[in-house]
N, C-alpha and C positions, 0 to 999 in steps of 0.2 A: 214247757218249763216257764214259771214265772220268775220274773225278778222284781224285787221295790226298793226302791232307791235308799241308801243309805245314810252315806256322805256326799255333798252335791261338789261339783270342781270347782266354783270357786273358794271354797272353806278348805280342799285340798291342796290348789296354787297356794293360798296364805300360811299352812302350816308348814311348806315347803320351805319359803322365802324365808320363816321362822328359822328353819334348822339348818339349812344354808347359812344364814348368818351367824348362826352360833358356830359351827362348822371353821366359818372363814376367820373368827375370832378366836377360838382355840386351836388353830393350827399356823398360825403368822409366822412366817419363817421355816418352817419347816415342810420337810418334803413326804407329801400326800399321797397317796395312790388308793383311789377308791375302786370296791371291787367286787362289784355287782351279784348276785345271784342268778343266774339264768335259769325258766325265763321270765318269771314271774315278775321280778325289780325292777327290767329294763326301763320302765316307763317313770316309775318314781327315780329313780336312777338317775337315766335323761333330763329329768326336771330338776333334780336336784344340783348337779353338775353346772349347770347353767347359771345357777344363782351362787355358788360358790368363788367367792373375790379373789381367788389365788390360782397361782399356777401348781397345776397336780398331774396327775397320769391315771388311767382309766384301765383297769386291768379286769378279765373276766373269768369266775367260775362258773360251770354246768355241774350242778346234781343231779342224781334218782337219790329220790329217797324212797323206800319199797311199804308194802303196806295195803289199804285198799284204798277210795277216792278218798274219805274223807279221815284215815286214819294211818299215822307213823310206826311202824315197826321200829323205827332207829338204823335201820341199816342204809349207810347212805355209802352210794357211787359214784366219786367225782368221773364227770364224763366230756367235763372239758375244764384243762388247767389253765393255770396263769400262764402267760409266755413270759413273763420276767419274772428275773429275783426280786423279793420284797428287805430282803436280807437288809437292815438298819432304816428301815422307812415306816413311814406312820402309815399305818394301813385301816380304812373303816371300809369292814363288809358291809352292805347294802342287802336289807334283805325285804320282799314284799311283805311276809308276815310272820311271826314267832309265834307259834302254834304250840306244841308240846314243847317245844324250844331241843329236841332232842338233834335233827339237822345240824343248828347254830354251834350246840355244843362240839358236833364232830368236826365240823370245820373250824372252830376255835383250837380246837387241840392240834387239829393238822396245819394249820397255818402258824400256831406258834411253834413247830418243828421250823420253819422255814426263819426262825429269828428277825421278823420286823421289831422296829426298836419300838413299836404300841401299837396296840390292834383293838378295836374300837368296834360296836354295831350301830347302825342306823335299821330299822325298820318303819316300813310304814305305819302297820299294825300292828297287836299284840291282842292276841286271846289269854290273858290268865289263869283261868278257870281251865283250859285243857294242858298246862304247863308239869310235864313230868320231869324235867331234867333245868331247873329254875336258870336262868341266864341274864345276864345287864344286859338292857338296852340303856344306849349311850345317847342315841338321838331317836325319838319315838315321835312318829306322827300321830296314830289314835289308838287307844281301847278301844277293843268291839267284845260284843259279848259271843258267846259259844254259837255260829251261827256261820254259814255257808258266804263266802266273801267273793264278788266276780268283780270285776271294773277295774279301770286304770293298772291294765298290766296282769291280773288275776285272773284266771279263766276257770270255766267249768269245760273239762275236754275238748280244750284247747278252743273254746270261744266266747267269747265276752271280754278280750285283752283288752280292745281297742274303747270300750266305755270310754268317756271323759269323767266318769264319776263312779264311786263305792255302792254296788248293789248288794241285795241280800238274795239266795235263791231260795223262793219261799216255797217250791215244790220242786222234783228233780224226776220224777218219773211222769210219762204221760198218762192223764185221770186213761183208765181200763173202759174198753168199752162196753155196753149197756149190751147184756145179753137177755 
């Protein structure tokens, strides 16, 4: 498998620090709970959190979402819940990337059953071009174009999280041998 670098970390620490602050400016006073996606966000998550000037609470979702590697059916299976009520709190999901944005949307619907008084998305990325069920992003780190995304938290079966920066995977099967 190759990969070519995409977005390099420090272009991605700055865009953080960016939305971090916009973050800690539109939430002053009031009570925060951000809430990751597992497991792809942790990492932009973790960074983001850190530059966040207020005090908040850190809560976490696991999805499946079903389908094949690089493609959404819509049917998504929370596989790990919040352990708290979000009930009258400001809540921004964290999400590594909005893809068909069909996920976001399931979890926007089930999460506003749970009545947070504002529910909010941050994503890293955002594909628009593969977008079937259109969703706001509220805090958006980058546009990437329709293209295979690994690094900072992203993986391709389950490796490449640990990148410090945004790769492309420019091929995914290994070349066949010469017969």
């Amino acid at each position: 498998m190759t990969i070519k670098p995409l977005i390099d970390a420090s272009t991605i620490a700055q865009r953080v620090i960016e939305l971090a602050h916009e973050i800690t400016h539109d939430y002053l006073g009031k009570e925060l709970v951000i809430v990751p996606v597992l497991k792809g966000s942790y990492v932009f998550a973790a960074d983001l959190v850190r530059h966040i000037d207020l005090e908040l609470s850190v809560d976490f979702l696991g999805v499946r979402s079903y389908g094949d590697a690089q493609n959404s059916s819509g049917v998504v299976e929370i596989t790990t819940d919040l352990s708290h009520s979000i009930e009258g709190k400001h809540v921004i999901l964290i999400e590594d990337i909005v893809d068909t944005g069909l996920t976001v949307s399931y979890l926007f619907k089930n999460l506003t059953t749970r009545r947070p008084a504002s529910l909010k998305l941050a994503s890293l990325l955002h594909k628009p071009s593969r977008t079937r069920e259109p969703v706001k992003i509220d805090y958006l780190g980058f546009t990437v174009e329709d293209v295979f995304v690994v690094g900072y938290g992203l993986d391709h079966a389950q490796k490449f999280r640990n990148l410090p920066y945004l790769a492309v995977v420019t091929d995914q099967l290994p070349p066949k041998a010469s017969q």
